[in-house]
C-alpha positions in Angstrom: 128.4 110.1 257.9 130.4 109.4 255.4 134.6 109.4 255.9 136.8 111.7 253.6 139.1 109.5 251.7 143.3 110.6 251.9 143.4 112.2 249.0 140.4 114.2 248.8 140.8 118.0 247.8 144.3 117.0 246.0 144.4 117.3 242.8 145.6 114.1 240.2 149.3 115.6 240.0 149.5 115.9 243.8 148.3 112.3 244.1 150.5 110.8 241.3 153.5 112.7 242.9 152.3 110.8 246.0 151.9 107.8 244.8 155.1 107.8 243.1 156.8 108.7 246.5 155.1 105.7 247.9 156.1 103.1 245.4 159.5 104.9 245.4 159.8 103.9 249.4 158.1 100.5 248.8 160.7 99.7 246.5 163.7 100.8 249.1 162.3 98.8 252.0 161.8 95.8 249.3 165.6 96.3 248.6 166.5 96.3 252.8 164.6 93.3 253.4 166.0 91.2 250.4 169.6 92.3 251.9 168.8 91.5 255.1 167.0 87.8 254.5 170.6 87.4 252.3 172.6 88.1 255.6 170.2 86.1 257.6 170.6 83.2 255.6 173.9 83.3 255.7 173.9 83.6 259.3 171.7 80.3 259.7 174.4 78.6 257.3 177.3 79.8 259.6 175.1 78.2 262.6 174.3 75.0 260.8 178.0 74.9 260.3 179.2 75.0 263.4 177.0 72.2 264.7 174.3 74.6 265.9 170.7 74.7 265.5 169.6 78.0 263.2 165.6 76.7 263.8 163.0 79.8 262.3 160.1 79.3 265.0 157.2 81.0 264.0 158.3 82.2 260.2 158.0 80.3 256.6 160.4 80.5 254.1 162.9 78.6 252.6 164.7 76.6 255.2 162.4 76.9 258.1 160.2 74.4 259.3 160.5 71.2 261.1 163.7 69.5 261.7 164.6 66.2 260.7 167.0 63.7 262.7 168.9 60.9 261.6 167.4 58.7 264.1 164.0 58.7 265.3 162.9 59.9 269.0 162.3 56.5 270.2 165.5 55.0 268.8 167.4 57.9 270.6 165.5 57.2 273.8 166.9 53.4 273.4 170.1 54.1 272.9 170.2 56.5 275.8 168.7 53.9 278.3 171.0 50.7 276.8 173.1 51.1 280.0 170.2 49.9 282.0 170.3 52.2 284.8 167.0 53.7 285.5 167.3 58.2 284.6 165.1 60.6 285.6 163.3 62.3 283.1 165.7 65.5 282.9 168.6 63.3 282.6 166.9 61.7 279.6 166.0 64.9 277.9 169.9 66.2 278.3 171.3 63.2 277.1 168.6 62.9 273.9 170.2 66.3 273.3 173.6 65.7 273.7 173.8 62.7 271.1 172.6 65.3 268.5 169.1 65.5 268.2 167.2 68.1 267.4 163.7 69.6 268.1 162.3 72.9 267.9 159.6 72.2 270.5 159.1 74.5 273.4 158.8 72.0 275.5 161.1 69.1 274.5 160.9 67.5 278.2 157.2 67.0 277.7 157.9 65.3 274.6 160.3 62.9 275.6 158.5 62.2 279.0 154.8 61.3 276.8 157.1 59.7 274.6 158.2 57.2 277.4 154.7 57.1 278.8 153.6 56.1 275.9 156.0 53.5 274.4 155.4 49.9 276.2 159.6 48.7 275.7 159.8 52.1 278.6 159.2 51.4 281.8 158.7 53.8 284.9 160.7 52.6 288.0 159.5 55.5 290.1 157.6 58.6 289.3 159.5 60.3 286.5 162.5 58.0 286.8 162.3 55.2 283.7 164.3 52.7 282.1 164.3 49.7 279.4 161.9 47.3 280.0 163.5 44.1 280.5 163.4 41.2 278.3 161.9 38.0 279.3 
């Protein structure tokens, strides 16, 4: 059985009226979202300023997308383990964070921790607990 269509049984002035209302509201909510990416975006900047992180996880658009640190993870991890005093891996994951850098993963420990898995000059002292290797 065939569906009736919206405007069936109106006549062509009832459905130009409507579609003029329609365009009429598209072009209102157009207007409220352009105003509202504006303050957004200044919002982000007023973040960014501050020394925060204004990340857009899940969302495209101008700005968004993946970070990008001075320094890469590895040479972080290095300079966090120079002391040469063996850290657990939460330790490492605060202190990667406190020198500044950024990641917009949900799960930044698990990063860090397969990051030190993975790199040979890492080397676990106990389970989750790793350090510099040491040099010959």
């Amino acid at each position: 059985m065939a569906r009736r269509s919206i405007g069936s049984g109106m006549s062509i002035a009832q459905l130009e009226q409507m579609l003029a209302g329609r365009k009429s509201e598209l072009n209102q909510k157009q207007k409220e979202h352009a105003r509202a990416l504006a303050r957004l975006q200044q919002l982000e900047a007023d973040i960014r300023q501050l020394g925060g992180s204004a990340g857009r996880r899940g969302r495209g658009g101008a700005g968004g997308g993946r970070l990008r640190n001075e320094k890469s993870l590895v040479e972080t991890l290095e300079e966090v383990l120079k002391t040469g005093r063996p850290m657990n891996v939460g330790d490492i994951t605060a202190a990667v964070k406190k020198s500044g850098y950024q990641s917009n993963s949900a799960n930044f420990r698990s990063i860090v921790n397969q990051t030190l898995i993975k790199d040979k000059q890492f080397t676990a002292v106990d389970r989750g607990v790793y350090q510099m290797k040491k040099s010959a």
